[in-house]
N, C-alpha and C positions, 0 to 999 in steps of 0.2 A: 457579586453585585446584586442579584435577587435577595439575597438574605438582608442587605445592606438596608435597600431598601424595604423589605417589606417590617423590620426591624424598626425604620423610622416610623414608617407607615402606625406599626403600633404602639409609639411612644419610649420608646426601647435604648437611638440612639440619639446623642446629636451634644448641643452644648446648654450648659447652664449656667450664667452669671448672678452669684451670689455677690451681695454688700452685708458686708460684718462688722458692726463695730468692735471695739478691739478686747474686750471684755469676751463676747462672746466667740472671739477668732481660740481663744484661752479655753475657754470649756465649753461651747457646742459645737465649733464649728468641724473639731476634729472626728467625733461621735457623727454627724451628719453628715462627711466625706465616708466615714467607714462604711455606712449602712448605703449610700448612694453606690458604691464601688461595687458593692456585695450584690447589692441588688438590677444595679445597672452595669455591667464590666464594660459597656461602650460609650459610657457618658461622661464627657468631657466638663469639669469645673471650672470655670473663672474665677476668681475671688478678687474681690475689693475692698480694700478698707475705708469705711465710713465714719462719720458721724451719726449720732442717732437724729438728727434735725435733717441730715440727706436722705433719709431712708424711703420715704412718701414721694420729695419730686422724684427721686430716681427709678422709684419704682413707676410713678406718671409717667414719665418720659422714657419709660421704655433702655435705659440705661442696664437696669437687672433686672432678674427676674423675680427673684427672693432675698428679703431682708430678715439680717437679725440684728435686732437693737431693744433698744427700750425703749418698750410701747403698749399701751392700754386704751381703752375705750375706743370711740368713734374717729376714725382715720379718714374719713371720707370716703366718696360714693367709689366703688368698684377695686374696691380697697378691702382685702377678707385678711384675717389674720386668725392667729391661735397663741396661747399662751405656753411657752416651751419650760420653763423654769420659774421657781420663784423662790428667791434667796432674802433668806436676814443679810445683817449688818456686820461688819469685826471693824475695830479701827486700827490701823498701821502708824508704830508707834518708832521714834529712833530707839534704835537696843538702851540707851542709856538714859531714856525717861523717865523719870520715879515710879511712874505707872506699870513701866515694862514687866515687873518682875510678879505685878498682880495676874489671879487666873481670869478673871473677868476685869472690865471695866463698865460704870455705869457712865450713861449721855452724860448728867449735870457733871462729872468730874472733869468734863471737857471746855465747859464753857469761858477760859481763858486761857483755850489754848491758840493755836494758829491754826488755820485750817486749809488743808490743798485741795479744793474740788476744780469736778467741770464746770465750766462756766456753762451756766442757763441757756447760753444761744446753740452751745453742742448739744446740750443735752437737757430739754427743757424740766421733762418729768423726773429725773434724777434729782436735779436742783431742786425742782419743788418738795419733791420728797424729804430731801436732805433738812433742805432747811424748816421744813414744817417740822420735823422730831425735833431740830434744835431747841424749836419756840416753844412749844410742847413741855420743855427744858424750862422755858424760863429765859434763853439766849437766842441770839440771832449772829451764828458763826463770824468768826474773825477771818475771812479770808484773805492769805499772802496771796496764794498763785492759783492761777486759773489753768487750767491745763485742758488738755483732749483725749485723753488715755488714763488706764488705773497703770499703765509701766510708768507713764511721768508720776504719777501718783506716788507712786513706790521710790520711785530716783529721788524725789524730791527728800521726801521721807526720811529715806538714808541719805542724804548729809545735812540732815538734823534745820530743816527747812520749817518742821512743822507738820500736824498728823494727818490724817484723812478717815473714812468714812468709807469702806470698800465693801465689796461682795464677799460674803463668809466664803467661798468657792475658793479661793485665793492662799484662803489659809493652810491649804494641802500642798502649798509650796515654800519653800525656807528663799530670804532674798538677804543681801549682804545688810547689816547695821539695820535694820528692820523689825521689831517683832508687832505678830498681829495677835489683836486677843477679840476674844469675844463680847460682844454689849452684855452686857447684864440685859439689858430691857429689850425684848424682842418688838418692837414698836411697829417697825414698816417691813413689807417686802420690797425689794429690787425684783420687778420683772424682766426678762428676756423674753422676747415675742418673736414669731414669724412671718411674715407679712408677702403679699402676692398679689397682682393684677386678677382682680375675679372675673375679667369680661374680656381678656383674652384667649382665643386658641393658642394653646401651648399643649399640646398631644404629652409630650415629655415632661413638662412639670407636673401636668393632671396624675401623668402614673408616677412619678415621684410622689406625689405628695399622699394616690392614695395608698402609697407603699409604707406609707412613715406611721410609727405607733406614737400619737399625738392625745395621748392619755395624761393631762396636765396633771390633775389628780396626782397620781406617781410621780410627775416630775418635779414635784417639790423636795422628795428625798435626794438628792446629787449623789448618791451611792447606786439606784436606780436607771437602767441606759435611757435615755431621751427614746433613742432610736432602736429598736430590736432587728 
């Protein structure tokens, strides 16, 4: 019971509510249980799955304690964040696309295709992003389906629904009726951020976080661990 407590006492045990969007449930969120377990064996996770548009009130309202989503600049007051990753683009193509069997593809060869993204209100800076490389193009994407996830992304995908615009991260996995290829034009990043209440006491998030190798720089390579 002493140890139990003196263990809270220094940030040691207790619980943590993480909100992920679901991109990053795929490639950070597992790297970030690893090193949490490793370095906390008495720290209990939550996980939530989010939207990246939840991630700010929830984090206000006290809902979780840390977000990962997609997010940049000024978040508002007591609101600290770091940047975890920053990914190019690949597009997901149906296997039997004329394009499919190319090693790259360029943005303009897409400008009459169909396109599956998140809708703006999930995801506002993704959208923007997206559709700013489009114009950039010369085009202003043809969107069928508005979705909440890069798995609908992908479902969609595979039964020849129409293409998408997804995280190069992605392409280290094979999906049915699917192939993803790389942009020719390395135009925008996709960031994943981490985000946190900075004017709460939280004894256990403070020594999580100052546990974590949060060296951005490196974390552009995705062969490189987030988390050491």
């Amino acid at each position: 019971m002493e140890i139990a407590v003196r263990e809270a006492a220094q940030g040691q045990i207790g619980t943590i509510t993480v909100g992920a969007i679901s991109a990053s449930i795929i490639e950070v969120l597992p790297k970030f249980i690893e090193h949490a377990k490793l370095h906390f064996p008495n720290l209990t996770i939550h996980v939530k799955e989010i939207d990246t548009v939840e991630a700010i009130p929830a984090l206000e309202n006290g809902d979780i304690d840390l977000a990962f989503a997609r997010l940049e600049g000024d978040l508002g007051n007591h609101i600290a964040s770091r940047p975890l990753i920053r990914e190019h683009l690949a597009v997901a193509l149906p296997e039997k696309h004329p394009l499919a069997a190319h090693q790259e593809v360029s943005l303009s060869q897409l400008s009459q295709e169909q396109f599956i993204m998140f809708a703006r209100k999930i995801s506002p800076l993704s959208y923007d992003i997206l559709t700013g490389m489009c114009r950039k193009q010369g085009f202003f994407p043809k969107v069928i389906h508005e979705v909440r996830s890069v798995a609908s992304q992908i479902a969609f995908v595979g039964c020849g629904q129409g293409i998408a615009l997804v995280p190069y991260s992605i392409t280290r996995f094979s999906y049915p009726n699917v192939v993803i290829l790389p942009l020719a034009e390395h135009l925008e990043f996709i960031t994943t951020a981490m985000a946190w209440r900075s004017d709460r006491d939280n004894h256990l998030l403070e020594s999580l976080l100052e546990s974590l190798d949060l060296d951005h720089k490196q974390a552009v390579d995705p062969e490189i661990p987030l988390f050491n």
